[in-house]
C-alpha angles and dihedrals in degrees: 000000000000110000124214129205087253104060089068104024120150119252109251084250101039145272080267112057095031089063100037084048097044085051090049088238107142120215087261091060089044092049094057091044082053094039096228132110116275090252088067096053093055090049083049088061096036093054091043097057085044097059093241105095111117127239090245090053093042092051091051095055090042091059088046087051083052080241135133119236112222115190121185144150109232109202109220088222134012115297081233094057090050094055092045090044085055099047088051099048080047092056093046089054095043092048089039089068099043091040091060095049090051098047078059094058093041093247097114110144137228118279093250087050095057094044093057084048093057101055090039090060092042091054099050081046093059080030093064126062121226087027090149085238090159098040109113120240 
């Protein structure tokens, strides 16, 4: 199952304050269940809409709320996918060079050629480690 952004989009006030207002609890309820002041509460909500409010903050709110917070980074493709995708970028780059140098000097190849080479090259970059696969370049 593929998931999109909007499956677990934040409400536009906040995972916080939807939840504390759609149980009736008010920030001063939610304050003592935290055990923290009413203001804080309010700043809770405000940093979370924001974007700025921190894990530790957002965990303690959750467990007020009686929810579980689930974090996760969701890749938008495999993992695999995304180390092949960047081996490959690597060997362009790497036959670009060389390819140029050889259409100078009137060696291109053929367009079958240069595609085996590059995945040749792309697999001895995923082949050896410490390849820098990830070093920008």
């Amino acid at each position: 199952m593929q998931l999109h952004n909007a499956d677990y989009a934040r409400p536009p006030s906040g995972w916080v304050k939807a939840i504390r207002e759609a149980l009736g609890m008010t920030t001063a309820q939610l304050a003592r269940r935290i055990g923290v002041s009413q203001p804080r509460v309010v700043e809770i909500e405000r940093n979370e809409k924001t974007g700025a409010i921190t894990l530790d903050s957002l965990e303690r709110a959750a467990r007020a709320l009686d929810c579980e917070l689930v974090y996760a980074l969701v890749p938008r493709q495999s993992l695999e996918e995304m180390v092949n995708n960047r081996a490959m970028k690597r060997a362009r780059n790497q036959l670009a060079h060389a390819s140029h140098s050889m259409a100078l000097e009137d060696q291109a190849v053929t367009s079958d050629d240069a595609q085996e080479q590059l995945r040749q090259l792309a697999r001895q970059i995923l082949d050896k480690p410490g390849s820098g696969l990830w070093n920008d370049q």
